[in-house]
Backbone as numpy.savetxt, mean C-alpha at the origin, in Angstrom:
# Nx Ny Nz CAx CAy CAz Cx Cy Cz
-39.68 -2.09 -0.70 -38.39 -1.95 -0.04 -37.86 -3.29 0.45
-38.59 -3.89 0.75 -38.26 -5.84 1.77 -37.65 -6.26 0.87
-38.59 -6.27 -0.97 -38.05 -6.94 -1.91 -36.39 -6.48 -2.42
-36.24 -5.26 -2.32 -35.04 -4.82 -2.85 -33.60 -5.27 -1.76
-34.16 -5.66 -0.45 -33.22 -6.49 0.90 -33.09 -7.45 0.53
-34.57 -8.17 0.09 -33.91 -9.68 0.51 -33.47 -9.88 -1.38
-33.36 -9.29 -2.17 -33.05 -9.42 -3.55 -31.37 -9.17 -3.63
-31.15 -8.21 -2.75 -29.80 -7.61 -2.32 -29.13 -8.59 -1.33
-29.46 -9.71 -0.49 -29.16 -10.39 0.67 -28.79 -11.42 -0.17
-30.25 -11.96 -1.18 -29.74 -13.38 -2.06 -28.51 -13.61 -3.01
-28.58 -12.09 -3.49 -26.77 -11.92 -4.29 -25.92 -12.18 -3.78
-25.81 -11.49 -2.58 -24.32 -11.74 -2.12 -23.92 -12.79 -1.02
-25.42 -13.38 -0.76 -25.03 -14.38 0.08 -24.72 -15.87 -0.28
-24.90 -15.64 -1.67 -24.28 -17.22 -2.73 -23.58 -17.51 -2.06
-22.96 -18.68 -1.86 -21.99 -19.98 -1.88 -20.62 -19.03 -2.32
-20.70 -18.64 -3.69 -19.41 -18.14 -4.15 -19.13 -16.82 -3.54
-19.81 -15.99 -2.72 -19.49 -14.51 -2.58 -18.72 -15.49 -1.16
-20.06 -16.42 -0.34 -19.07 -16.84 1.43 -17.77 -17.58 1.09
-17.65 -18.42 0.12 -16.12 -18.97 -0.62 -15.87 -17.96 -0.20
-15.64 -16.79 -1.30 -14.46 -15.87 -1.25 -14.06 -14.91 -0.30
-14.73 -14.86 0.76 -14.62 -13.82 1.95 -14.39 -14.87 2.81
-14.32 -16.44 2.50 -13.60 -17.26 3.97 -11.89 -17.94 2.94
-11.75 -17.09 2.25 -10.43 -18.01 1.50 -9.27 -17.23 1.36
-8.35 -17.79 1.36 -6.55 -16.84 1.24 -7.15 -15.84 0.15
-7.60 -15.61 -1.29 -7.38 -14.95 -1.96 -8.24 -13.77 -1.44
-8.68 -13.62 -0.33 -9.45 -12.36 0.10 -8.84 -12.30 1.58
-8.69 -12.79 2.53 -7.73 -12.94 3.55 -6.03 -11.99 3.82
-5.71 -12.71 2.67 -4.21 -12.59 2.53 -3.76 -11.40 1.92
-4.77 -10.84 1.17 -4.16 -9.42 0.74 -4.84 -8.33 2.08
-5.86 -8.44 2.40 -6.36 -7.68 3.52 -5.45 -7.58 4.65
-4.92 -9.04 5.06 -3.53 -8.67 5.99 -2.42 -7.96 5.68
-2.31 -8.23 3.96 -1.01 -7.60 3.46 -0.97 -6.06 3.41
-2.33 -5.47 3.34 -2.48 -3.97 3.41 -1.59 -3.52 4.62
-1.24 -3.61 5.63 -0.32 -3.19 6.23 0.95 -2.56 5.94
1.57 -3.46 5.27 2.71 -2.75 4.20 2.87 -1.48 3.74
1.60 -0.90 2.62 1.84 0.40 2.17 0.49 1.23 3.49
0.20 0.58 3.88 -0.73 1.85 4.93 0.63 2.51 5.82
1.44 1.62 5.98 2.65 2.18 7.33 3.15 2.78 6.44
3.82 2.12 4.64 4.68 2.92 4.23 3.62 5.00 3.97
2.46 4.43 3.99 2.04 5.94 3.16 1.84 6.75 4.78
1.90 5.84 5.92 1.76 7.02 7.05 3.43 7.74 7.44
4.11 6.96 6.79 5.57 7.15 6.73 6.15 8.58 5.93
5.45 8.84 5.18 5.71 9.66 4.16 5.94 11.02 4.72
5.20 11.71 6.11 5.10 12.71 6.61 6.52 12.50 7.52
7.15 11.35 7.73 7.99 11.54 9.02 9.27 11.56 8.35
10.35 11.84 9.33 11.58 12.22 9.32 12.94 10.82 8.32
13.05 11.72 7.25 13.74 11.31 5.96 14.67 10.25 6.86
15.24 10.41 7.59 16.31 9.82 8.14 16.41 9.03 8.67
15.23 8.28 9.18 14.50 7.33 9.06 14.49 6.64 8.28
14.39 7.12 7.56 14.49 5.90 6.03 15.63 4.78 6.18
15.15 3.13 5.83 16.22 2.28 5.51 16.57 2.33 3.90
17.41 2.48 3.25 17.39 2.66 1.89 17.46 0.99 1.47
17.94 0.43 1.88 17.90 -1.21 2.23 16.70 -2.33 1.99
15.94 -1.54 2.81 14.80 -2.05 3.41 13.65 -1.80 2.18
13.65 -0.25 2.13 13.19 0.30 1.45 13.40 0.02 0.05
13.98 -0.33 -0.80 14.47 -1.16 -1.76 13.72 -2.45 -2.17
14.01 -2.89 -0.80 13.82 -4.76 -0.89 12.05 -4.84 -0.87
11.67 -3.94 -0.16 10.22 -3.50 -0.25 9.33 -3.67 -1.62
10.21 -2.44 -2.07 9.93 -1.90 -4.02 9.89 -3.20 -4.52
10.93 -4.20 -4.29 11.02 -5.36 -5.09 10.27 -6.48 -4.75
10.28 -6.42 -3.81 9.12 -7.27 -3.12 7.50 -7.29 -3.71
7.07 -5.90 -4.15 6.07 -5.65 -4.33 5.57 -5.80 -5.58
6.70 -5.41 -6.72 6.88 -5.22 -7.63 6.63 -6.97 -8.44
7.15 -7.92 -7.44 7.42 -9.17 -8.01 5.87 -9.84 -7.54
4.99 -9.18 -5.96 4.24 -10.05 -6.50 3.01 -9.07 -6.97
3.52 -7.54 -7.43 1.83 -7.59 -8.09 2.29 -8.01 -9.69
2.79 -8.57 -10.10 2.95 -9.21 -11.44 2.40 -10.81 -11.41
2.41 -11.37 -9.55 1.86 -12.42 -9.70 0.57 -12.46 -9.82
0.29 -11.26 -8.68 -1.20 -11.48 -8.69 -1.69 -10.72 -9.84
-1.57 -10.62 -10.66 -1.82 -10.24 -11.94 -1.92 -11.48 -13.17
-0.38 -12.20 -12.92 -0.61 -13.45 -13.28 -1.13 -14.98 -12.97
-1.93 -14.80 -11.80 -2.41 -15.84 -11.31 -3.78 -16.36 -11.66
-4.28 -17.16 -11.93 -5.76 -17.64 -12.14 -6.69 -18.14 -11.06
-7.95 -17.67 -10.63 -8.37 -16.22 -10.96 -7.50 -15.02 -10.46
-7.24 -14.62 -11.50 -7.31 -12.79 -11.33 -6.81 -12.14 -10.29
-5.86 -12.13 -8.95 -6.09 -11.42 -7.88 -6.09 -10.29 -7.52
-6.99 -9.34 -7.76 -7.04 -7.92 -7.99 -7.12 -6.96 -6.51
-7.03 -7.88 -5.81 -7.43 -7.04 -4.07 -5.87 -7.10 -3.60
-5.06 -8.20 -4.42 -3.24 -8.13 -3.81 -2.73 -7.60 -4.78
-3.34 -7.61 -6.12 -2.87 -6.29 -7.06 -2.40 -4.86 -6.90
-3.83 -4.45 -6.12 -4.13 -3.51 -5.51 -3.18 -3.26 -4.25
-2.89 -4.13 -4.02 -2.73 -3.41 -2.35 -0.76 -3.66 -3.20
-0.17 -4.43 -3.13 0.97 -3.86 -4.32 1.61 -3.08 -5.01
0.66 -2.70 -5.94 0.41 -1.36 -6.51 0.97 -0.22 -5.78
-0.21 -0.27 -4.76 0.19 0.47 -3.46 1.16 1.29 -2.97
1.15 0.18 -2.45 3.05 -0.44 -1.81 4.13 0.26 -2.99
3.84 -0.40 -4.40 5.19 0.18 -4.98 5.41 1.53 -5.03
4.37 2.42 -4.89 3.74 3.57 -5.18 4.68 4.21 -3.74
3.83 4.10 -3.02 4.97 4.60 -1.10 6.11 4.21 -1.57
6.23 2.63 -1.72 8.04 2.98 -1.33 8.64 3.21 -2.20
8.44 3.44 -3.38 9.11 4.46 -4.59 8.84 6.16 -4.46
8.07 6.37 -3.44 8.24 7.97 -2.79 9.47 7.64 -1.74
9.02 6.92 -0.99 10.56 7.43 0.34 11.52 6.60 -0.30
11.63 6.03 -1.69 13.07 6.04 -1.97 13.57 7.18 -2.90
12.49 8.35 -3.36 12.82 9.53 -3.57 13.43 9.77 -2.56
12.54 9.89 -1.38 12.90 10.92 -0.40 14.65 10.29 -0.07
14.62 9.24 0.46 15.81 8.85 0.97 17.08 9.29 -0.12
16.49 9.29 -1.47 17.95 9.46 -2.28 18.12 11.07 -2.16
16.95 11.91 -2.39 17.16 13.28 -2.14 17.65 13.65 -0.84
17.35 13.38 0.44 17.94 13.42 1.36 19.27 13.09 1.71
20.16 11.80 0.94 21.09 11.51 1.21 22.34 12.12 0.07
21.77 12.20 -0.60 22.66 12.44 -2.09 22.21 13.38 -3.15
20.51 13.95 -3.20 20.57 14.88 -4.21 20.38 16.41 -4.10
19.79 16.45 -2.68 19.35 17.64 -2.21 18.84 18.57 -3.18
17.18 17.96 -4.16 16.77 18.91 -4.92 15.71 19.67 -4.28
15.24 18.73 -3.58 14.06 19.84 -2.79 14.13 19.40 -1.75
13.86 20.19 -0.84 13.56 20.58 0.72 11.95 19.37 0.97
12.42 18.33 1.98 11.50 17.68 2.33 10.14 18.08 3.45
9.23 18.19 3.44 8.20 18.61 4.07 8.14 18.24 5.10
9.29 17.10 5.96 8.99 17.40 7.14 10.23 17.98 7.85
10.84 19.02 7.17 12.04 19.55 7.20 11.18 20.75 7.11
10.64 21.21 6.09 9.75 22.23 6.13 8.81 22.94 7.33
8.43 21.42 7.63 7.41 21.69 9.10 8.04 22.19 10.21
9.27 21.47 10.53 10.07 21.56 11.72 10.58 23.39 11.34
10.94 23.77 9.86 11.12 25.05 10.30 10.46 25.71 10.37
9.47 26.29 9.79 8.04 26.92 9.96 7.35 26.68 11.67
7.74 25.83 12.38 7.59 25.40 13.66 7.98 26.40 14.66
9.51 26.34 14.20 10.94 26.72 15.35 10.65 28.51 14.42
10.37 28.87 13.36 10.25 30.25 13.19 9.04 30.89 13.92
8.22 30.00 14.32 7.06 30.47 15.25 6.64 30.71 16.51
């Protein structure tokens, strides 16, 4: 069992694993997770809320850099990821915001909640 610790300790404690857990390309997307964590806790709350603006500039925002970090050398797959993300949320609440403002195809779920609430 000791051997399989310290065999498991010597991997990841290379030079190159402490590089990359003290440098922007592991740093900078971990801060950037903020973005789609708020946009995906967003998703449950009130449509009207929505900046369609904001929300937009977001999509594009995200959109432009997970193509960088896609195109960058090495690889950046942790701001890929968190991007991805991001485009993913705010291309839902810019459903929501366009259905809410202009298409009214379905009834939003936290429109749903509030009545199922007040019928109770």
């Amino acid at each position: 069992m000791s051997k399989v610790i310290t065999n498991y300790f010597a991997r990841y404690s290379r030079k190159e694993w402490i590089d990359y857990f003290m440098s922007t390309h592991f740093w900078g997307p971990v801060a950037n997770w903020g973005l789609p964590l708020a946009a995906l806790a967003d998703l449950k709350k009130n449509p009207e809320m929505i900046s369609g603006n904001m929300t937009t500039a977001l999509f594009i925002y995200s959109s432009v850099f997970m193509r960088f970090a896609w195109h960058v050398k090495p690889r950046n797959l942790l701001l890929f990821a968190c991007h991805f993300t991001n485009v993913s949320a705010q291309f839902g609440q810019l459903g929501r915001w366009m259905n809410h403002h202009y298409i009214h195809a379905f009834e939003d779920p936290y429109f749903k909640k509030l009545r199922l609430e007040h019928a109770a």
